[in-house]
Structure formats: structure tokens, C-alpha cells
FITI-210323 format. One record per residue (C-alpha): residue in three letters; y, z, x; residue number from 1. Coordinates in steps of 0.05 Angstrom, whole numbers. Layout:
// FITI-210323
  code   north      up    east  pos
   ALA       Y       Z       X  NUM
...
***
This chain:
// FITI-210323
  code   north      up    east  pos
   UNK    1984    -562     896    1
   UNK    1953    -490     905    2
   UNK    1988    -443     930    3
   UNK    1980    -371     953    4
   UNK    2031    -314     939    5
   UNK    2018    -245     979    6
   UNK    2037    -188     939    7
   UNK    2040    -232     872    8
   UNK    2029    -174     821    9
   UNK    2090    -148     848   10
   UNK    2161    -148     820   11
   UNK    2192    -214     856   12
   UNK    2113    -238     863   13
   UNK    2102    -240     795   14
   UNK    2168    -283     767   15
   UNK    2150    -327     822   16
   UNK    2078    -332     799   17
   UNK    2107    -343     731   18
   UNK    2161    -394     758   19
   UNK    2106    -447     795   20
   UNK    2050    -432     734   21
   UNK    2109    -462     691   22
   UNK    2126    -514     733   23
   UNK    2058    -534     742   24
   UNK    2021    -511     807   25
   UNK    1953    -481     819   26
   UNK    1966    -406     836   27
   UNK    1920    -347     866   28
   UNK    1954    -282     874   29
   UNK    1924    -234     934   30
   UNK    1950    -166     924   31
   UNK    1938     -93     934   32
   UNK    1955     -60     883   33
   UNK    1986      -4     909   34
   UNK    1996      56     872   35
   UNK    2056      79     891   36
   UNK    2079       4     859   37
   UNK    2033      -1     810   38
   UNK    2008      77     790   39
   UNK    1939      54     804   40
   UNK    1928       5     749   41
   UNK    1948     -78     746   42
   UNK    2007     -90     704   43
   UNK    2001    -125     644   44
   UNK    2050    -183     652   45
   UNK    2008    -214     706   46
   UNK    2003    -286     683   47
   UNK    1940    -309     648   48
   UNK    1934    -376     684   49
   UNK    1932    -355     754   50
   UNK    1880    -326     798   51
   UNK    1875    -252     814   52
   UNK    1844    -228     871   53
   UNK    1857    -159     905   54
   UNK    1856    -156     975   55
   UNK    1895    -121    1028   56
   UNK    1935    -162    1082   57
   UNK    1913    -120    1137   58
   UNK    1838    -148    1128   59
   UNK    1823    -216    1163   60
   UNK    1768    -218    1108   61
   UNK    1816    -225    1053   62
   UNK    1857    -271    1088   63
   UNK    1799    -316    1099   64
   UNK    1774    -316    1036   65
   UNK    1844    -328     995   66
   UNK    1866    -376    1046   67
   UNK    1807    -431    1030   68
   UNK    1836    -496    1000   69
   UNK    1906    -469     988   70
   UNK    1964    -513    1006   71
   UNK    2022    -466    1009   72
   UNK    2029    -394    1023   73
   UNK    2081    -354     995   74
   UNK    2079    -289    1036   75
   UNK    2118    -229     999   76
   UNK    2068    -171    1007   77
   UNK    2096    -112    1049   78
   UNK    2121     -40    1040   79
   UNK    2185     -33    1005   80
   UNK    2234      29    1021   81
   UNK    2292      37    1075   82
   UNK    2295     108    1067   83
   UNK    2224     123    1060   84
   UNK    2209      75    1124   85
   UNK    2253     121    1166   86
   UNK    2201     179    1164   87
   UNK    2129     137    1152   88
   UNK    2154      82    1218   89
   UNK    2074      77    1226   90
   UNK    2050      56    1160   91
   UNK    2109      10    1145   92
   UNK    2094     -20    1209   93
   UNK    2023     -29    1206   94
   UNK    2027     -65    1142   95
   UNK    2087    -109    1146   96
   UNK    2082    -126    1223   97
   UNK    2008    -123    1227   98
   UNK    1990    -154    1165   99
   UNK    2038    -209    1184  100
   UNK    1996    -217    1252  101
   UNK    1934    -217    1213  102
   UNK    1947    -277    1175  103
   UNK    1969    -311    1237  104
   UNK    1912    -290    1274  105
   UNK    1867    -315    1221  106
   UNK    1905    -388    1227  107
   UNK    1897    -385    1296  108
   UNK    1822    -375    1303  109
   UNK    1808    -426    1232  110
   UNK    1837    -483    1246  111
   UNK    1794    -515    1184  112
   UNK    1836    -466    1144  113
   UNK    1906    -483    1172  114
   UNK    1902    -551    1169  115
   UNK    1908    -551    1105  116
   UNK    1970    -515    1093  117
   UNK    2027    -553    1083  118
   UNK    2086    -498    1078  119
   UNK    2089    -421    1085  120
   UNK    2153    -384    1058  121
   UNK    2159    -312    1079  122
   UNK    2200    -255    1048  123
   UNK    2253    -231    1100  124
   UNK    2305    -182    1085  125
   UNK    2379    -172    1086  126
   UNK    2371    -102    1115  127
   UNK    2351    -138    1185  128
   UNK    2434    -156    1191  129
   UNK    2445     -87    1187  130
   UNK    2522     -67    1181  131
   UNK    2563    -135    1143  132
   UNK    2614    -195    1174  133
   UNK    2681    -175    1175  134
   UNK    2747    -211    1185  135
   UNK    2806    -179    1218  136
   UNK    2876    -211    1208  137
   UNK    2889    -216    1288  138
   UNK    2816    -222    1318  139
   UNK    2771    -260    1257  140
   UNK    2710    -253    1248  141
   UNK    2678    -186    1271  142
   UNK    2606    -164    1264  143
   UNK    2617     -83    1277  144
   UNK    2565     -42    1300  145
   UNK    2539      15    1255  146
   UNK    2589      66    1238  147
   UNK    2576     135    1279  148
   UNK    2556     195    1250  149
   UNK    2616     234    1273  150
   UNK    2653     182    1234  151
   UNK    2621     196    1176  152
   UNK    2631     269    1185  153
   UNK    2702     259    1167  154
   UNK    2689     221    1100  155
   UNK    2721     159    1133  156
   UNK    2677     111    1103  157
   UNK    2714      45    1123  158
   UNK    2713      -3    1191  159
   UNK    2759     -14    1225  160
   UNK    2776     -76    1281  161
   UNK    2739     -48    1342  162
   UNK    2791     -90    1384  163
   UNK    2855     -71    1347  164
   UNK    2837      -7    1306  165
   UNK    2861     -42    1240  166
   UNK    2829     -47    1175  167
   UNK    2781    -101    1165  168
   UNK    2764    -150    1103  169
   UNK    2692    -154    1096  170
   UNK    2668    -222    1081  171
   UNK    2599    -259    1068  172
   UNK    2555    -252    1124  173
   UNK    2529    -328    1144  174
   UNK    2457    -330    1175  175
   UNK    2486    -331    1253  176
   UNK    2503    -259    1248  177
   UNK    2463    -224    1299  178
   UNK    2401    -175    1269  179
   UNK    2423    -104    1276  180
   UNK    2361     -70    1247  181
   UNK    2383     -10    1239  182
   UNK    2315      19    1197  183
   UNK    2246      22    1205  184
   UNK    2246     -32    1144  185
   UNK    2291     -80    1179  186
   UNK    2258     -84    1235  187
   UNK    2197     -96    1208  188
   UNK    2222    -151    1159  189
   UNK    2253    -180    1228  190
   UNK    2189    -176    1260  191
   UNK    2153    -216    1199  192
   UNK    2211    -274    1206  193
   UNK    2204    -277    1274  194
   UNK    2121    -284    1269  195
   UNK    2126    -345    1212  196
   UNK    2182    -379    1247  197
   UNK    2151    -378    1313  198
   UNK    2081    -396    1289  199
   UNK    2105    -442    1239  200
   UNK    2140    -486    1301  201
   UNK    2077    -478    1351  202
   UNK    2022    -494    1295  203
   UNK    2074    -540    1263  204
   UNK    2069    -516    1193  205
   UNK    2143    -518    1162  206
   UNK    2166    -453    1147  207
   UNK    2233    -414    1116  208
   UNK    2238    -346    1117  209
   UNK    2288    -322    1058  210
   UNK    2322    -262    1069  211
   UNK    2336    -232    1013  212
   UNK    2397    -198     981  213
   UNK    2382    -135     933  214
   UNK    2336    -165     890  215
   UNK    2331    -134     816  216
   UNK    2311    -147     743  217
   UNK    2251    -137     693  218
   UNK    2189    -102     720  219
   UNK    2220     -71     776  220
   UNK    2189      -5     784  221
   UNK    2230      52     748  222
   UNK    2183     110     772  223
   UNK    2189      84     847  224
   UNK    2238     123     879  225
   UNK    2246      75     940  226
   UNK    2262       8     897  227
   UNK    2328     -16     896  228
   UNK    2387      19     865  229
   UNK    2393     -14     795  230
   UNK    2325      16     778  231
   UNK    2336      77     810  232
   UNK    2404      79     774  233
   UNK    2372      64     709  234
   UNK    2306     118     713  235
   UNK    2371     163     724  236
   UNK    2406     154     660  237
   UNK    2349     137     617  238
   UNK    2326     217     638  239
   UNK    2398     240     618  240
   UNK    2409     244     694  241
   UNK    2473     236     730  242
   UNK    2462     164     783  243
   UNK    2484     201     849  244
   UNK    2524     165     895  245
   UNK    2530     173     974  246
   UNK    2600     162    1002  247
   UNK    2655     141     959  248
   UNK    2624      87     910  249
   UNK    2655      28     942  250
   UNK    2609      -2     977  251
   UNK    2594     -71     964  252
   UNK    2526    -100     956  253
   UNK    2501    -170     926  254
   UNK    2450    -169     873  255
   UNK    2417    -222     862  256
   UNK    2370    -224     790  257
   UNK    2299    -235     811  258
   UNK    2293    -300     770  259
   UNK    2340    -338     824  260
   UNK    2301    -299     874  261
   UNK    2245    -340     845  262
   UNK    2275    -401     838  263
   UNK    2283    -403     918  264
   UNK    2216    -395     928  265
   UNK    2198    -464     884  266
   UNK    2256    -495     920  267
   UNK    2223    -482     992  268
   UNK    2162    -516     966  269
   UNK    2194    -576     944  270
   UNK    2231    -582    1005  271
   UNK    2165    -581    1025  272
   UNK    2185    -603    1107  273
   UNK    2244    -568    1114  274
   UNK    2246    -495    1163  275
   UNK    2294    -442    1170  276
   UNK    2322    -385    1158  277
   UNK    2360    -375    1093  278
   UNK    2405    -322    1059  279
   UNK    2392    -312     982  280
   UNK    2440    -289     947  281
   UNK    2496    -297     892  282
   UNK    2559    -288     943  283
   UNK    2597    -250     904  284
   UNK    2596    -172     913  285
   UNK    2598    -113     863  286
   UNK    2604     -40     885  287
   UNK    2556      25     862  288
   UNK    2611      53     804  289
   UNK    2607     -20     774  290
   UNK    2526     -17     780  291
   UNK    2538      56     749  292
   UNK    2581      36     694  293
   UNK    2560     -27     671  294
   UNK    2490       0     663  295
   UNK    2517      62     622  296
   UNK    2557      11     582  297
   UNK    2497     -21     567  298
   UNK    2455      40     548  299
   UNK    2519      66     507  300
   UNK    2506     128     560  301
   UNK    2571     172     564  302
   UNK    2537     189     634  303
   UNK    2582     185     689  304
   UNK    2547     184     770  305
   UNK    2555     245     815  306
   UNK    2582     239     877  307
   UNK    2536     283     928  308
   UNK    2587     292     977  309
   UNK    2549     265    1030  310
   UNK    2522     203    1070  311
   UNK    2458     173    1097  312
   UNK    2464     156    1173  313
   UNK    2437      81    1174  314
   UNK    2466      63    1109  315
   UNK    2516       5    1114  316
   UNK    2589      -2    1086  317
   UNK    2596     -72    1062  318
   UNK    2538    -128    1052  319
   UNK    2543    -193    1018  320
   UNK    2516    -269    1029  321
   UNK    2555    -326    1052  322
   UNK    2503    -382    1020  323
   UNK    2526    -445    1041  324
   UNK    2471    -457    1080  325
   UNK    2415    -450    1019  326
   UNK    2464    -493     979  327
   UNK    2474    -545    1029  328
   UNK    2400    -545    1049  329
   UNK    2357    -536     986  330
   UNK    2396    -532     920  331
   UNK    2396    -469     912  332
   UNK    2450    -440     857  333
   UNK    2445    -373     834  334
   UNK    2444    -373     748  335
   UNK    2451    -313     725  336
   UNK    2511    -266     726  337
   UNK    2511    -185     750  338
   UNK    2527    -161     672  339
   UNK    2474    -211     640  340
   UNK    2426    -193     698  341
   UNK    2436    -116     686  342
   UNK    2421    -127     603  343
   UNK    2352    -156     621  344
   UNK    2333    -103     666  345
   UNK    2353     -57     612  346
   UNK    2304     -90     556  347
   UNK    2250     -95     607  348
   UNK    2266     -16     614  349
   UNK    2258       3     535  350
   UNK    2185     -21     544  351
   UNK    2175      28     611  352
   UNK    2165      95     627  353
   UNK    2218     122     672  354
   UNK    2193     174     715  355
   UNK    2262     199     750  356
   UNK    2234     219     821  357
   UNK    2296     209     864  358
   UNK    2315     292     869  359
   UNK    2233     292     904  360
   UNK    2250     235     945  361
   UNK    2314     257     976  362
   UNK    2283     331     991  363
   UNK    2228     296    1030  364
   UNK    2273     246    1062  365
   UNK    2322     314    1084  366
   UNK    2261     347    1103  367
   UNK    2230     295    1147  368
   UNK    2296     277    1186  369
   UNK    2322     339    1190  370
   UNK    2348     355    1261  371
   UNK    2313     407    1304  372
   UNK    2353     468    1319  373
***
């Protein structure tokens, strides 16, 4: 089978090009190569036994082109960056949403070219839930809205039962939570879903859109300022910089190592008729200070983070997967552990330059969202 992966020089592209090369599939990778990814150059791990082609999702051309005799599509390109997304809403949309629409538009007006596609897969996000599931002792299961800003003014970080006003256990959010979308990001991940699973039932292609729970390992950008955490933690310390930490440290995320990120995506193909909607994940949830500390540990860095003090409106408390469904479904199992994880992102890092640009990041984003006076 050949398949085409969207954004495939890119951090979870890549493994997954790796992944299906190994396993033996056919394999052209369409991507951009964008410099704030990539510093203007192709990285060097790009497999040697796939195809390489650059070409931007927003060009019907490209899509043409790359689309002839494949069999699957694997469609991960997009902008990365919930903070940065807040203040460049146009740019993240036109490439996510429209780029999306492209493809679909191309498939629409081809049909020699979609009749030949047996299964797309498209990269969704956690950040479309928004604020996590909840449980409260008297009313169950709760999915809170976003906590207020005059909420956060007074440092209190936690939810509480909007019914009873008690204290709430946050638990795994399952895939019938309702989207929140509370960035620009999110709602542009939501948008992509939404275009694959509704074309994917009216051109009857099969077609699972994975949303995807803080993905992280080897190759993810250290110099990028708007990847997720554990590299942005790690440029930190690796500068003799202190990780800074919003709130009180405690909030719970679920990172899942981008090799089982990977492994999904070859699962989806060989469910090859199977649709839907699927969390990825590991289900079991780690806060910033252990992200903080377990990286230190590992860097025998006597660094400890600094708390700023302050919150990002948007950001949620509590987010984890319930994955019972991608179990159930298509095999999935999630391998590898936070701590073993963490060490290969650390290796991958000894072979990188770090270029710590958070401090620049977090002026502009003040900057940009300031409030007018």
C-alpha cells in the first residue's frame, strides 16, 4: 500500500514515516518545511526509503500531484502553538482549516483520484475538549466550563461542582465530552475533524480522526517556543534556565511518547474500514513539577522551575484520556512509560541545539493580548 503523510518531516510525521517504512508500506511525505519547525533546512533523520516532496497544503496543485496512486492519507500537517494561535487566529486558520478544505476540494472535483483511497487518518487535538471531565461525589460526572478570569485573579486554581460548590476529582475525559475550544488552535483542529469525518461519510472513505494527547519525544523542536512543554522544559535547563511554571504546578496533563503516537497511526490503517473519533493517550496523568523534576533528574541539573506568579486565561486545569475506546476498537496500548519517555527525549537533545526562546515568546504573547486601556 502507498500511503501519504501531510507534514511527514515533522516531529510525529517522521516516527510515523519511520513506523510504516519498517513495517513495510510505500511512503511519500508532502511537507512544507517550515522554518519556524525546521530553521529553513530538512532535517537529517528523514528516512532514506521514502519519498520527499515539498509542497504546501494550501495549493490544490500539490495536493493533486501527491495524491496520484496513493492508497491512504495520513493528514498531520498544520500549525502547531495554542498560545501563539491566540494572536496570529488568521494564519493558523488559513492553514489548518483551509488546507484541510483544500484536500477535500481536490477529492471532490477528481474523483479518479479519490477512488483510489482506501483510508484517511487526520491529526485532531486534545485542546478541542477544552477544560477536563470531572467527577463530583453527589452529582458525577461534570464537564465544567472554563474557569473565569476573576477566578484566577485570586490564585484559586481548582474547580469546583458548579451544582454543589464542592471540590471535584478530575478524571479521564472519554470522547463524548462536548468540544469546548477554547483557542484559536482548538478550534481549528475541531474544524479539521469535523471536515474528514463528514467527507469521509458522504464520499465513503473510512476515516478516524485521533486526537491527540501532548505528544513528545526525540526530534521535537527544542528552539520552537510554541512546542509542547517537555521540550520547552528541556531548551530551559539545557541553557541553565529556570522551566517557569504558570499557576501552582499541579496541573495534570497526559503525555504520550511520540512512538505510541505512531503506532496509532499504523493501527488506523490496518483497521483499514473502521471510522471514528479516537482519544490517544496513556491514561494516566503527571503534573508540570514531575515534568520539571524528572527531566532535571535526568540531566543531573540542580535546577529547580520558577513559579511566575501568574496564569494564562484559556489554559485548562486538569486533562487526561480515558482510552477505552482506542483499546476496545483498534489495539491500541500505549508502551512506553513518562520516565523512560523523558530519557529518550533527553539523548535526542545531546545531539540538538537548544535555542531557549520562551522569555521572546511570552513578551510577544503579553504584548499582543494585552488589554486596551
Amino acid at each position: 500500500m502507498k500511503i501519504l503523510i501531510t507534514g511527514g518531516a515533522g516531529f510525529i510525521g517522521s516516527h510515523t514515516t519511520d513506523l510504516l517504512v519498517e513495517s513495510g508500506y510505500k511512503v511519500r511525505i508532502m511537507d512544507a518545511f517550515d522554518r519556524q519547525i525546521h530553521q529553513g533546512k530538512r532535517p537529517s533523520y528523514l528516512n532514506a526509503n521514502c519519498e520527499v516532496v515539498e509542497g504546501d497544503i494550501r495549493s490544490a496543485e500539490a495536493w493533486k500531484k501527491n495524491l496520484a496512486g496513493m492508497d491512504v492519507v495520513i493528514h498531520l500537517a498544520a500549525r502547531t502553538g495554542i498560545g501563539q494561535s491566540m494572536y496570529e487566529p488568521s494564519s493558523y486558520s488559513d492553514t489548518n482549516i483551509n488546507g484541510t478544505a483544500i484536500f477535500y476540494d481536490v477529492l471532490l472535483k477528481n474523483p479518479e483520484l479519490r477512488k483510489g483511497i482506501k483510508k484517511i487518518i487526520v491529526a485532531s487535538s486534545k485542546t478541542i475538549y477544552g477544560e477536563g471531565a470531572y467527577r463530583c461525589k453527589t452529582h458525577g460526572t461534570i464537564y465544567p466550563e472554563a474557569r473565569g478570569i476573576e477566578q484566577l485573579k485570586k490564585g484559586e486554581w481548582e474547580l469546583k461542582c458548579p451544582i454543589c460548590k464542592e471540590p471535584m476529582l478530575p478524571i479521564g475525559i472519554t470522547e463524548e465530552k462536548p468540544p469546548q475550544t477554547p483557542s484559536v488552535y482548538g478550534m481549528t483542529k475541531f474544524a479539521t475533524e469535523r471536515l474528514a469525518m463528514m467527507f469521509g461519510e458522504a464520499l465513503n472513505i473510512p476515516t478516524i480522526a485521533f486526537r491527540y494527547f501532548s505528544a513528545y519525544g526525540p526530534r521535537q523542536s527544542l528552539s520552537n517556543p510554541y512546542t509542547g512543554v517537555c521540550s520547552i522544559f528541556l531548551s530551559r535547563l539545557k541553557n541553565g534556565n529556570q522551566p517557569v511554571i504558570f499557576e501552582d504546578g499541579k496541573q495534570l496533563r497526559d503525555y504520550t511518547f511520540v512512538k505510541d503516537v505512531a503506532k496509532s497511526n499504523l493501527l488506523a490503517i490496518k483497521n483499514l474500514d473502521r471510522s471514528g473519533v479516537y482519544n490517544i493517550g496513556t491514561g494516566k496523568p503527571a503534573d508540570l513539577m514531575e515534568i520539571s523534576n524528572t527531566l532535571a533528574e535526568i540531566l543531573g541539573s540542580d535546577i529547580r522551575p520558577k513559579f511566575s506568579g501568574e496564569f494564562r486565561a484559556g489554559d485548562t486545569r486538569h486533562d487526561y484520556a480515558d482510552i477505552t475506546k482506542a483499546k476496545k476498537e483498534l489495539g491500541f496500548r500505549p508502551e512506553w512509560g513518562l520516565k523512560e519517555g523523558l530519557k529518550q527525549l533527553v539523548e535526542w537533545g545531546e545531539t540538538q541545539e537548544a535555542i531557549d526562546r520562551f522569555s521572546s515568546a511570552e513578551a510577544e504573547r503579553k504584548r499582543m493580548l494585552q488589554q486596551p486601556k
